[in-house]
VMD Tcl script that draws the C-alpha trace (Angstrom):
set ca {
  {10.54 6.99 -19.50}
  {12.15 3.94 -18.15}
  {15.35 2.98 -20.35}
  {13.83 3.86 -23.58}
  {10.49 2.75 -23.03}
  {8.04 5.25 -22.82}
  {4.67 4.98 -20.06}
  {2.05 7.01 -19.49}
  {-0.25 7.30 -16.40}
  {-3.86 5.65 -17.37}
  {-2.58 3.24 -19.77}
  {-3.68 -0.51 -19.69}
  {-1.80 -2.89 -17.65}
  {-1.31 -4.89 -20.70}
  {0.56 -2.25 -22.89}
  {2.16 -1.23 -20.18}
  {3.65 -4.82 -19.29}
  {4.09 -5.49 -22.93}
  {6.26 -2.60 -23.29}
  {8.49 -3.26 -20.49}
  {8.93 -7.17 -20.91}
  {9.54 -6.14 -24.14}
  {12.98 -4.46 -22.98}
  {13.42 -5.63 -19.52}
  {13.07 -8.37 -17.18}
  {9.19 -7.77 -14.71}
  {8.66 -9.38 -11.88}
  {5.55 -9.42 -10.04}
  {5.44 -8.29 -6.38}
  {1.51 -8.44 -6.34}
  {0.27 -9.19 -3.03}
  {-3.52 -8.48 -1.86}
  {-4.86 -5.71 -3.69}
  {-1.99 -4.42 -4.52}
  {-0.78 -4.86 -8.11}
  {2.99 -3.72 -8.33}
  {5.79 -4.78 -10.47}
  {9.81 -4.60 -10.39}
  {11.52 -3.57 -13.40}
  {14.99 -5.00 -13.92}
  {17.63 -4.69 -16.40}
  {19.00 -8.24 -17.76}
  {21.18 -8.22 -15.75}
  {19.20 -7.83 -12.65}
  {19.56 -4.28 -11.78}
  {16.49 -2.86 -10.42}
  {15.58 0.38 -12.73}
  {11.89 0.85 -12.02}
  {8.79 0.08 -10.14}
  {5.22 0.47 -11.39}
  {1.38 0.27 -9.71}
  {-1.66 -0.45 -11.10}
  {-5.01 0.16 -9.87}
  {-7.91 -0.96 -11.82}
  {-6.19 -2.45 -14.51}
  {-4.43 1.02 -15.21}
  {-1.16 2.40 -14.22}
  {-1.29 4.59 -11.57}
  {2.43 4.74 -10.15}
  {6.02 5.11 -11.79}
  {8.81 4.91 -10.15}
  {12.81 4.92 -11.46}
  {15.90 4.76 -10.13}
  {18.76 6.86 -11.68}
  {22.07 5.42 -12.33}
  {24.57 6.47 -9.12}
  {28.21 7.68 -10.37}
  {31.11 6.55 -8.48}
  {31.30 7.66 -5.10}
  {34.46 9.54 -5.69}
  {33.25 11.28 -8.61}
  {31.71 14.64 -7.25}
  {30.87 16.35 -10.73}
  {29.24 12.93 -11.49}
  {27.03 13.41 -8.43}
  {26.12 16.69 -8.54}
  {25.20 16.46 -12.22}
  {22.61 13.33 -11.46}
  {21.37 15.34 -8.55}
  {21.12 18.77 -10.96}
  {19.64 16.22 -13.49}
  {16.76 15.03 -11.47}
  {16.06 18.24 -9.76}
  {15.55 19.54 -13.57}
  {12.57 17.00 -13.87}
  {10.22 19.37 -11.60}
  {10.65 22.63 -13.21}
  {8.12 21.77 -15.26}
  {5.30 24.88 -15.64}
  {2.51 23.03 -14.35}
  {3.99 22.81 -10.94}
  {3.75 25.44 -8.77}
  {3.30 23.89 -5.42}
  {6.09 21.97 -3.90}
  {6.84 20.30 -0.87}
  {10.48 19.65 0.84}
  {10.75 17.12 3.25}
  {14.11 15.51 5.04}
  {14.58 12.78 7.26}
  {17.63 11.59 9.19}
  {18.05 7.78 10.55}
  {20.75 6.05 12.56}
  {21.10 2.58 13.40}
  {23.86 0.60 14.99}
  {25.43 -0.32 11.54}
  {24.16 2.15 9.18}
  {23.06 6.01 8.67}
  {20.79 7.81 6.20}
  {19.97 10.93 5.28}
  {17.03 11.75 2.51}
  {15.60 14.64 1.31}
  {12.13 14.53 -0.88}
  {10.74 16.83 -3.14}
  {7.27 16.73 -4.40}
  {5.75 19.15 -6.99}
  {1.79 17.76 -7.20}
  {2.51 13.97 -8.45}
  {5.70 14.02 -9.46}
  {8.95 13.57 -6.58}
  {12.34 13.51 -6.00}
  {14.42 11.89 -3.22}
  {17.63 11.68 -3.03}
  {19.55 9.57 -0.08}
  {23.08 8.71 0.86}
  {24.24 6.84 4.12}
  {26.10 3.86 4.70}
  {25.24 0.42 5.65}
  {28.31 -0.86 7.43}
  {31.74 0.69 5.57}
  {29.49 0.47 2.23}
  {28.09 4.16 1.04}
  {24.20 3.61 -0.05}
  {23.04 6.20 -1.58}
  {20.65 6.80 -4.57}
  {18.16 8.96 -6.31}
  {14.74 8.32 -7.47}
  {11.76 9.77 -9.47}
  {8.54 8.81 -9.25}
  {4.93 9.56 -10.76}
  {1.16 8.73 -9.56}
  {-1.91 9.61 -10.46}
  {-4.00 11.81 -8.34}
  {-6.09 8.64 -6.74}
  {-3.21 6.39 -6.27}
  {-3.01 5.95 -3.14}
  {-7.13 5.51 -2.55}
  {-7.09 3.12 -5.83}
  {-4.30 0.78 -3.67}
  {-6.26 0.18 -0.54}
}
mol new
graphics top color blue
foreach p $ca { graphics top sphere $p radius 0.5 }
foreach p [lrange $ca 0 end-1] q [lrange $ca 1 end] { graphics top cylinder $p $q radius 0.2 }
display resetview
């Protein structure tokens, strides 16, 4: 789901695109062989990403609105929230992987989870004195990332 639109992997570009434009604003970010698209709200908030290989989606990706920095119990129930989305039965192998980067003016920290094609990451850091932080859930098909090159 993205908003209230509902995708499924395999489905024609067309639906697909119809669906979204029908709620959202899509912009294209094709380039080479790559077919990919941003999904924004109207007012220009970035809420999704999707691929499509073959004239079928392959890839979903959505961002999850971030609470308030001060709100802790907002945080940890988006976090608790998205963590939820892989206890689904048919995955039983998962993968946790964490990454750590510092720059001169900013700091990150990200954690992924993967359960066969479906992740989680969830990041927080600061550029500068701002906190940037997010979470995000993504999708792909099993050939994805052979359909893209």
């Amino acid at each position: 789901m993205v908003g209230p639109v509902s995708l499924v992997l395999g489905e024609s570009r067309s639906a697909t695109l119809g669906k979204l434009r029908a709620e959202f604003q899509v912009d294209s970010m094709t380039s080479g062989s790559v077919d990919s698209w941003l999904v924004r709200d109207r007012g220009g908030t970035l809420r999704a990403g999707v691929d499509f290989s073959n004239g079928r989606l392959t890839y979903i990706s959505r961002t999850w609105d971030a609470p308030a920095p001060q709100d802790k119990q907002a945080v940890l129930r988006a976090v608790v929230r998205a963590l939820s989305q892989l206890s689904d039965s048919s995955h039983w192998n998962c993968d946790v992987s964490s990454a750590r980067g510092s720059e001169p003016d900013s700091e990150t920290e990200v954690v992924s989870i993967t359960c066969g094609t479906h992740s989680v990451m969830i990041a927080a850091g600061s550029v500068g004195t701002s906190a940037a932080s997010g979470i995000e859930e993504s999708w792909k098909c099993a050939n994805h990332d052979e359909g893209l090159r």
